[in-house]
N, C-alpha and C positions, 0 to 999 in steps of 0.2 A: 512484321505483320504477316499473318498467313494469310496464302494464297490459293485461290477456287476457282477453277476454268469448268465454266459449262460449254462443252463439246457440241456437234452434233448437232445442232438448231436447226430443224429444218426451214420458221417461218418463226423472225423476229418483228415484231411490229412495238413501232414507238412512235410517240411526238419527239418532235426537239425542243430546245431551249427553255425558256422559265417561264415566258409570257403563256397566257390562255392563249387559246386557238378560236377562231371567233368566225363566220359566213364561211364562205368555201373552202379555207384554210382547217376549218373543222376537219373535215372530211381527207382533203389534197394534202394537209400539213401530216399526215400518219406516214413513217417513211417504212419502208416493209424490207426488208435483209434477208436473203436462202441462204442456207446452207452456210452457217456461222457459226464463231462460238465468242464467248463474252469471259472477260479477265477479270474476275472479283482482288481487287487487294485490300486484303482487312475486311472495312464496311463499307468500302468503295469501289464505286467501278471503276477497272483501271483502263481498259478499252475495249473495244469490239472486231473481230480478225476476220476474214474471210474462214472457212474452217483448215484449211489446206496450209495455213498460213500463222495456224495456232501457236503461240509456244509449249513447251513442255509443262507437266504443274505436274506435282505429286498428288494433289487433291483435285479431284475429277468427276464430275455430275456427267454422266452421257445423256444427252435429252433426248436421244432416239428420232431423230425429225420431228420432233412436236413442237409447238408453238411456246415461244416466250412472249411476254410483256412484263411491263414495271407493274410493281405490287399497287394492288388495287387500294383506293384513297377513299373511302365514304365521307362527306363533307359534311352530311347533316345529322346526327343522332340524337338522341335522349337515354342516355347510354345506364344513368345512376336515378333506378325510381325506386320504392316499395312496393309489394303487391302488383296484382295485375286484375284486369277489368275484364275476365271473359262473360261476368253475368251482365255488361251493357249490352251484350250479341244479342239477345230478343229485341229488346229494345229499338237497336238499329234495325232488328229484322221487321218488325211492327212499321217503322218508319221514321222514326226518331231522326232528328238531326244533331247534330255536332253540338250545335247551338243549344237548343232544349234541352239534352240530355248536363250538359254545362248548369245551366240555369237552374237545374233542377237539384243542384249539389252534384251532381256523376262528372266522370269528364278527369278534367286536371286536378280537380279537387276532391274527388273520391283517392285520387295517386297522393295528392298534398298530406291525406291523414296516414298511409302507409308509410309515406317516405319521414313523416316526423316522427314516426313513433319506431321505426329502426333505428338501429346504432350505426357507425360509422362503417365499425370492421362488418355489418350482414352488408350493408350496401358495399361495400368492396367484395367483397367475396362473390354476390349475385353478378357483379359487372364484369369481376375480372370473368365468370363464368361465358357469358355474353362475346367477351372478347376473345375465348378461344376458339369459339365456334366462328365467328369474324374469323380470324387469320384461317381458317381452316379453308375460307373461300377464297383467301388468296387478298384479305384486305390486311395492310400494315398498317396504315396510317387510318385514324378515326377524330373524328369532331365529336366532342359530348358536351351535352350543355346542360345547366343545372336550370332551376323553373318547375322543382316540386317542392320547394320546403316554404318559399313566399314569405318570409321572416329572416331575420338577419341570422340566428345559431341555425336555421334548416339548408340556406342557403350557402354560407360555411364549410357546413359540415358535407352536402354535395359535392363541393369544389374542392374539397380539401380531396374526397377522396378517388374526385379525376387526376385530379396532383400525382397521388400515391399509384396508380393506374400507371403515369406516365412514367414514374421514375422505377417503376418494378424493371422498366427497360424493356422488356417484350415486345411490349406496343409502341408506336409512337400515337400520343392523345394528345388533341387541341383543346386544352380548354374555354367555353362560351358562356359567360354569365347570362341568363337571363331568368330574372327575377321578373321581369316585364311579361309572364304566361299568363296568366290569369290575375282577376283581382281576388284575394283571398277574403274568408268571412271577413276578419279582423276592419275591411277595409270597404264589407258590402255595400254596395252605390255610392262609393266614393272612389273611383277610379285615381282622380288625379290627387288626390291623397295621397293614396297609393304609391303614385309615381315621384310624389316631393321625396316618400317615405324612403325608395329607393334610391333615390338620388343622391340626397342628405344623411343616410343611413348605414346602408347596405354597402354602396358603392366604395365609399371612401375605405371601409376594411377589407373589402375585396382589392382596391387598389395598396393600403398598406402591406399585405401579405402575399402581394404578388400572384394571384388567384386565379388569373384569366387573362388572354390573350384579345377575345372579341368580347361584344355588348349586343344583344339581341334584344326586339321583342316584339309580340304577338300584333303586329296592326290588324286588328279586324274590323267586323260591324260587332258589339257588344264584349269586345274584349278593351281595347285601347283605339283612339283617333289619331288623327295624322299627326295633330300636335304635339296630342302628350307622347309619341311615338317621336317627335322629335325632339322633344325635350331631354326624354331617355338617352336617346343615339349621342346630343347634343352633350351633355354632361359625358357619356361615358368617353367620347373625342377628346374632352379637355382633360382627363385623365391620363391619355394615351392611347386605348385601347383603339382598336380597329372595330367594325361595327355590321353587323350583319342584321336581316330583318325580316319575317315572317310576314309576308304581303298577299292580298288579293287571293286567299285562298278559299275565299267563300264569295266577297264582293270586295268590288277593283274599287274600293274609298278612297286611293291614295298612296299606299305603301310602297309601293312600284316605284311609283314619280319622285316619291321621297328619296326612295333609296338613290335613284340618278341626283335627285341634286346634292345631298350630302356625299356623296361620292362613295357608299356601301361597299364593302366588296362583295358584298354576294346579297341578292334577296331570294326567299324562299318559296318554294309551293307553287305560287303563279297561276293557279289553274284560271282565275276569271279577271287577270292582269287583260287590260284595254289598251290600243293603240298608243295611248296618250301614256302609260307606265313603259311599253318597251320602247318607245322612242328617249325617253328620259333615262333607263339603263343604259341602253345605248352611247349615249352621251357621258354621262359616268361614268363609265368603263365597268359597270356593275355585273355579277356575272349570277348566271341563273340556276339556281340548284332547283333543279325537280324532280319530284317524289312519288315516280309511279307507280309503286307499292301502296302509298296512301290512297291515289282514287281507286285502287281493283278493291283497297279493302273494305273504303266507304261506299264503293258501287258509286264513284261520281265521275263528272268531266276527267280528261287528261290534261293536261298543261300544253301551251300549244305550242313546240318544242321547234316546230320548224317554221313559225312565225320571226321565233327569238332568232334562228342561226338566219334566214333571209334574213334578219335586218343587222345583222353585223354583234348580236349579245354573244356572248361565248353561255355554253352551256354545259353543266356538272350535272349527273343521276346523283341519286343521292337513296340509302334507303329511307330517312324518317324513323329509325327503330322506336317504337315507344309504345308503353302498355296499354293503349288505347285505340288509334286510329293507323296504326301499323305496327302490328308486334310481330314483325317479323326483321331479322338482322340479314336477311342472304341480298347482298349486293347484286350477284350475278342474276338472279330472278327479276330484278329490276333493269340489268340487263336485255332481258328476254322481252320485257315489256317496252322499255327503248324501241327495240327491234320493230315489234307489233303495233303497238299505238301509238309510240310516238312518231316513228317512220323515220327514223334515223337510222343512217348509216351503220355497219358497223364500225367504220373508220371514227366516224361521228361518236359513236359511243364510246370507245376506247378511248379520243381525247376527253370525254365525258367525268369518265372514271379513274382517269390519269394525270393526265396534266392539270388539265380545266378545274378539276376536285382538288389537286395541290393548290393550286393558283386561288381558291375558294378558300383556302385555310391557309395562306401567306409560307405556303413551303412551296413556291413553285422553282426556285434556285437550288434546292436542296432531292428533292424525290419526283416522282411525276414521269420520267423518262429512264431511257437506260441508255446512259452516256458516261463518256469520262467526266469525273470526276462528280458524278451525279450518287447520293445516297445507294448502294447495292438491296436496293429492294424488288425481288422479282418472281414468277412465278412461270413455273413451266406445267403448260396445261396438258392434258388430255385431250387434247384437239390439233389439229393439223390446220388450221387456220382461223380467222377470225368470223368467217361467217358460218364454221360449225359452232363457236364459243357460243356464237349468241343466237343461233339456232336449238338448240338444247335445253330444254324448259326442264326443271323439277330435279335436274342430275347434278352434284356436283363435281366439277370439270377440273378444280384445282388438283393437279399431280403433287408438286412439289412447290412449295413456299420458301422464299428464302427473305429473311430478314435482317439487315445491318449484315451481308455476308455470312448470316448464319442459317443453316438448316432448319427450319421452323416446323413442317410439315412431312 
C-alpha cells in the first residue's frame, strides 16, 4: 500500500472514537494537536506523530501550519431531482408558505414532474455535478435521499442512481429511501393510501435490490401524521433498514417524540420541535440534523441548537441541498450560520460536521475523525484554526481534500 505523511500541521482538530458527542462533550470532546503530522497508509490512517517525531514517506503533503480536520460529512441532502424551482422565489417573496405553495401543485411536486420525466443517466450526470462541487468544500461523505419520483419505477430509478454515485467510488453516498415526501396526485387526499402503497409496494423492491440503508419521512401538518409516520418507519425496521425522520419543521405534531420512542437515528429540521420532542430524542439516543441553510432561505425560525446540546441530544449541520427550500450544497456556509444563529461553538460545530454527521449516517466507526485506523478522509484548510474556519462567510476555505488517502482537491 502507498504511503502519504502530511507534514507540518500547525492545528489538528478532531473528535475521537465512533460514538456522537452529545452536552458538553460536544464542545470539550474536540481534542486539538500543534505542531503534527498524520501517516496515511493506503485509505487509512495509520497514525498521528508529534512533527519532530515523523517518519520518513517519499509521498509528502507540507500543510504549512494550517489547520487539518476529517473530511466534512453532510448527513441530510436531496442530492438526485430534475429541474429546479427558481420561479417559486416571488412567490415566497409575496409571502407564500411552504405549505400553500405545495397545495397549490408547486413545492415537491413541481420537482415530482422533472424528476419522472428525466432519464437515469441526466439524473446521474446533474448529481454527480452537485458532488464535485461538495468535495471541493471538503465534504466526502454525503446522505441523498430519493422522494421525487413518488411511484414505484421514479423511486427506483432515484436510488438506483445514488447506488451508481456510490460505487463510481469518488464519493462515499448514503443511500435514504423516502418515498414518504409528499403525497403524489395519483394519491390526492388519500395520504394513508399512499402509505399502505409504499409499504406493500415500493418497499419490498427497494429491500429486494438492496436500495437503501435508512427509511425517511415527511411528518408534518398536511404532509403525513404521526401515525402513518409510524407505520412507514415501523415497516421499513422490519425490513432492516435504519430510520431517519423529518420532524417539527413547521409544527411540533409529534415527530420529534416519535423519533425518541422508535429509537431514530437521526430527526430532521426541528426548527418548532417542543420540550416534550427533545426530551424523548434524548432518551433515544436520536441525533439532530439541523439545517441552517433552510431557514436563511425561507426567512424563518433557526432550530434551537443549544436547547438540544443542554439537554444532552448530540447535534449534526447538515446542508438540506434541494431544488426548493435550499438549493444551496456549501456545507461550510451552514457552518457560518452554526456560528451565528445557532451559537455554537466552534468546537460544537466541527463535532457537528464530523463525527455527530458520521454517527447520523451509521459511519461513525469508519470516518468522522482522524485516528488510526479511522477512514483517511481529510482536509487541510486555509485557515490556522478553527475559529477563522467558521468565521469566514462566503470564502471557500478548503486548501486541499483528501479522500480514501487520495488527493481529491
Amino acid at each position: 500500500m502507498s504511503m502519504l505523511l502530511i507534514k507540518n500541521i500547525g492545528m489538528l482538530a478532531t473528535a475521537k472514537g465512533c460514538s456522537p458527542l452529545c452536552g458538553a462533550a460536544q464542545h470539550s470532546g474536540i481534542e486539538i494537536i500543534r505542531n503534527c503530522a498524520v501517516l496515511i497508509n493506503g485509505d487509512t490512517i495509520q497514525a498521528v506523530y508529534d512533527n519532530d517525531e515523523a517518519p520518513k514517506c517519499e509521498n509528502v503533503i507540507d500543510a504549512n501550519g494550517l489547520l487539518v480536520t476529517a473530511g466534512l460529512v453532510d448527513a441530510h441532502t436531496h442530492l438526485v431531482f430534475g429541474g429546479w424551482r427558481q420561479h417559486e422565489v416571488p412567490l415566497k417573496l409575496r409571502g407564500a408558505g411552504y405549505l400553500e405553495i405545495l397545495q397549490a401543485g408547486g413545492g415537491i411536486l413541481n420537482t415530482l414532474t422533472a424528476t419522472r420525466n428525466a432519464t437515469e443517466d441526466e439524473l446521474y450526470l446533474r448529481a454527480g455535478k452537485v458532488l464535485d462541487e461538495m468535495l471541493s468544500y471538503g465534504v466526502t461523505t454525503v446522505e441523498a435521499k430519493s422522494g421525487y419520483g413518488l411511484n414505484v419505477e421514479d423511486e427506483l430509478k432515484q436510488l438506483r442512481v445514488i447506488r451508481r454515485l456510490k460505487e463510481q467510488g469518488s464519493f462515499n453516498v448514503v443511500p435514504t429511501f423516502m418515498a414518504a415526501h409528499a403525497v403524489p396526485p395519483e394519491f390526492k387526499g388519500n395520504p394513508d393510501g399512499y402509505i399502505e402503497f409504499i409499504c406493500t409496494e415500493i418497499l419490498p423492491k427497494v429491500a429486494d435490490d438492496e436500495l437503501c440503508e435508512f427509511v425517511d419521512v415527511f411528518c408534518e401538518t398536511g404532509v403525513f401524521n404521526v401515525e402513518q409516520s409510524r407505520k412507514m418507519l415501523t415497516y421499513g425496521q422490519a425490513y432492516g433498514f435504519k430510520t431517519k425522520i423529518h420532524a417539527d419543521e413547521i409544527d411540533a405534531i409529534g415527530g420529534s417524540v416519535l423519533a425518541g420512542e422508535i429509537g431514530a437515528t437521526s430527526a430532521e429540521h426541528l426548527i418548532a420541535v417542543d420540550d416534550a420532542g427533545i426530551a424523548s430524542m434524548a432518551r433515544g439516543g436520536t441525533i439532530a440534523c439541523l439545517l441552517p441553510g433552510t431557514s436563511l432561505y425561507l426567512n424563518k425560525d433557526f432550530a434551537p441548537a443549544r436547547k438540544f446540546i443542554e439537554a444532552g441530544v448530540p447535534v449534526a449541520v447538515c446542508t438540506d441541498f434541494n431544488p426548493g427550500s435550499c438549493p444551496s450544497d456549501n456545507l461550510q456556509l451552514c457552518m457560518n450560520l452554526a456560528y451565528l444563529k445557532y451559537r455554537m461553538t466552534p468546537e460544537e460545530i466541527l463535532a457537528a460536521v464530523t463525527l455527530n454527521a458520521a454517527c447520523a449516517v451509521n459511519r461513525g466507526e469508519s470516518i468522522g475523525t482522524v485516528e488510526s485506523g479511522k477512514q483517511a478522509d481529510l482536509v487541510i484548510w486555509d485557515a490556522k484554526d478553527l475559529d477563522y474556519l467558521v468565521y469566514r462567510m462566503g470564502s471557500n476555505l478548503a486548501k486541499i481534500v483528501i479522500r480514501k488517502g487520495n488527493i481529491v482537491k
